[in-house]
N, C-alpha and C positions, 0 to 999 in steps of 0.2 A: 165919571170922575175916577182918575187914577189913585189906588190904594197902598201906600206904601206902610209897609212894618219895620220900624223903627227897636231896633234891639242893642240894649248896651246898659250899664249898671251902675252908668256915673247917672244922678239925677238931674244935673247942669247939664249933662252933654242933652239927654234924649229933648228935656224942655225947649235947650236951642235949637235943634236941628226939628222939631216939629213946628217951632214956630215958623219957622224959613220955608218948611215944604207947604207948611197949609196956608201962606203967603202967596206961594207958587200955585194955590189951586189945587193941592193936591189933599185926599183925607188920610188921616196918619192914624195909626194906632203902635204903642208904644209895650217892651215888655224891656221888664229890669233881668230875665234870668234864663238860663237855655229852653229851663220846663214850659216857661210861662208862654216863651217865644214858640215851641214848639205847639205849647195850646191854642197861640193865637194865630200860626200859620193854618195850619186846620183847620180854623171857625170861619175865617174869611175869605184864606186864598189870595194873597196881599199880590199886586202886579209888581213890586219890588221888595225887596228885603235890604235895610242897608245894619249890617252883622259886625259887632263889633267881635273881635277874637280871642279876650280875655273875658270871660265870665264866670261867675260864681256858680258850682256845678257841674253842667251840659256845657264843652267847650263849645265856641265858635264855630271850630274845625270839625266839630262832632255832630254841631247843626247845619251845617253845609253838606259836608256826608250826606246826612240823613234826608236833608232836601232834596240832593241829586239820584236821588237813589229812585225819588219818583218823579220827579218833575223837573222843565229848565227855568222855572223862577227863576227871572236876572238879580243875582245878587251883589253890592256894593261890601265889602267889608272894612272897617274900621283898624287900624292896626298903630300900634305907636312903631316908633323908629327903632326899636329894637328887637323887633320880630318880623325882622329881614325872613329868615328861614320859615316861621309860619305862615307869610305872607307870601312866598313861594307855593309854597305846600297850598295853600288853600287857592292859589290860582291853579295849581294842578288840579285839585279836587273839581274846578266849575268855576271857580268867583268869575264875574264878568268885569270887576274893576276892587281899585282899592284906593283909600284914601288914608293919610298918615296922619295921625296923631301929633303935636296940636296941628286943627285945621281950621280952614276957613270955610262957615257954614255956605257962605254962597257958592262957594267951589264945591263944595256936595251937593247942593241942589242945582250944579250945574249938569254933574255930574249924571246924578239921578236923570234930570230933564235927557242930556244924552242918552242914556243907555236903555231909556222905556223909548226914544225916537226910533233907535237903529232897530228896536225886538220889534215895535211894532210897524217899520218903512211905514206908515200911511199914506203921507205925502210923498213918496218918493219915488223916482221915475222909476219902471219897472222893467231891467234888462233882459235880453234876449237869454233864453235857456243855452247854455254852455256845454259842449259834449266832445270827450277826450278818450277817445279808445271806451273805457272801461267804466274812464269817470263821468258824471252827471252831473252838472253843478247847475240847480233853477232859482234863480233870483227872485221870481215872483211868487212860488210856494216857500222858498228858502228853505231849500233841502235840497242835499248832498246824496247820491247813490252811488256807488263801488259794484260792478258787476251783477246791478240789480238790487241790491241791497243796501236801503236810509243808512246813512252815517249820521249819529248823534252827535252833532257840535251843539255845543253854548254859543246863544245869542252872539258871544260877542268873535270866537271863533269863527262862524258864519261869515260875521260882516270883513274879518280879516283875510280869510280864505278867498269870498267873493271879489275882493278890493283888488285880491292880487292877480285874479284868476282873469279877469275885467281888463287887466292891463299886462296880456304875456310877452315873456322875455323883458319887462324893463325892472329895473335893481331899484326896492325903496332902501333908504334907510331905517333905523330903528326909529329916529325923529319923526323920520316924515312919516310913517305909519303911525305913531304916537299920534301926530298931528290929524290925519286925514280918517283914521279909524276910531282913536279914542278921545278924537275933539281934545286931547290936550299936547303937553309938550316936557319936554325933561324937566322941566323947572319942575312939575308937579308931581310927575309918574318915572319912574326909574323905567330906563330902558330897557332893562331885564324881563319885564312884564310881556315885551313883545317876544322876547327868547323863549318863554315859559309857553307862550299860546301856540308858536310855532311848532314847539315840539310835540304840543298833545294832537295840534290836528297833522303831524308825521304819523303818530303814532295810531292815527285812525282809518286814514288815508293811505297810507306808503306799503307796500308791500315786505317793504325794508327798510324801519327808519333811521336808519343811519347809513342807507346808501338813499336818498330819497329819488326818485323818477320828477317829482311836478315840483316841491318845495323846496328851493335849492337855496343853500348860501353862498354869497359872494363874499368871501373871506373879505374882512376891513372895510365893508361896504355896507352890506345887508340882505338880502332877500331877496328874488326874483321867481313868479312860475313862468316853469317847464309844460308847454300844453304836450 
C-alpha cells in the first residue's frame, strides 16, 4: 500500500484530504507543522508528500529544500492563489506538481493517483533506450546520462523530457504537454508550470541554457526536441 504524508495546518484541510486518499486505498499519516512534517518524513519514508507552503515555523519551501537535498520523494504542494512566485520557486526547488487553494479534494487525489503512476511506470510499456551523441535518455531504468554522467531530474521532469524525447522534431504545446504529461489541463494548472520544468531540465542538460542544442522553443507554439 502506497504511503502518502499529508502536511498542512488547516485541520479541515488535512481531515479532508485524508479521507479521500484512504478512500483511494491509500495509508495517510498527517503533520500540522514543518517540524513534525520533517519527523514524520524520516519515520516512515512516505512514497508522496502533498506539502502545503504556508506553515507555521519550517516553511514549505524550506521542507522541499531539505527533502531534495536527499531524496526525489514526488511532492504535490498546496499553494493558495496568491503565491504565484512561491509556487514557481518551489517548482524550481523539485515540486513535481501543485494544487491551488480552494481545491477540489478529488482533483488531489487524482492528482496524487497520477504522479505515484508516472514515478512508479509499472504498467507501462517500456521504450527503447534513446542515444544522442552525448545524451542517454533510458526509459526502462528512467535515467538520463550527459557524457556518461546520471542527470538528476524529478519524477516529473523525467516523464516531460522522455515525452519529448519519444517524439523528435514535433512542437507540443504548453496544453497538450499539461495534458499528456501532467494528466491535466489549463483549467486546473497554469501553463507556466511547463515553462518552469523546462528550464530546469535546460539547465541540467544544455551545455548552454539559453542557447539549448535538444530543448528548443517554438516561439507562439511551444516546445519541440532537437535529437
Amino acid at each position: 500500500m502506497m504511503h502518502v504524508l499529508v502536511v498542512d495546518d488547516e485541520p479541515m484541510v488535512r481531515e479532508v484530504v485524508m479521507r479521500y486518499l484512504e478512500r483511494d486505498g491509500f495509508s495517510v499519516t498527517a503533520a500540522a507543522t514543518g517540524d513534525e512534517a520533517l519527523e514524520r518524513f524520516a519515520q516512515i519514508n512516505p512514497d508522496l508528500i502533498v506539502l502545503d507552503l504556508m506553515l507555521p515555523g519550517v516553511s514549505g519551501l524550506d521542507i522541499l529544500q531539505k527533502i531534495r537535498a536527499t531524496t526525489d520523494t514526488p511532492v504535490i504542494l498546496l499553494t493558495a492563489r496568491a503565491e504565484e512566485a512561491d509556487r514557481i520557486l518551489g517548482l524550481e526547488l523539485g515540486a513535481d506538481d501543485y494544487v491551488v487553494k480552494p481545491f477540489s479534494p478529488r482533483e488531489l487525489a487524482a492528482r496524487v493517483k497520477s504522479v505515484l503512476r508516472r514515478t512508479n511506470a509499472v504498467s507501462e510499456p517500456v521504450l527503447d533506450r534513446m542515444e544522442y551523441d552525448s545524451l542517454v535518455i533510458d526509459p526502462s531504468s528512467r535515467e538520463v546520462f550527459l557524457d556518461g554522467s546520471a542527470v538528476a531530474l524529478t519524477a516529473r521532469e523525467f516523464d516531460l523530457f522522455c515525452f519529448l524525447a519519444t517524439s523528435p522534431r514535433q512542437v507540443f504545446s504548453r496544453a497538450q504537454l499539461l495534458d499528456q504529461v501532467w494528466d491535466s489541463s489549463p483549467e486546473w494548472q497554469d501553463p507556466s508550470t511547463v515553462t518552469v520544468h523546462i528550464r530546469r531540465i535546460r539547465n541540467k542538460i544544455e551545455a548552454d541554457p539559453d542557447t539549448p542544442r535538444h530543448l528548443i522553443t517554438v516561439r507562439g507554439v511551444g516546445y519541440r526536441f532537437a535529437p
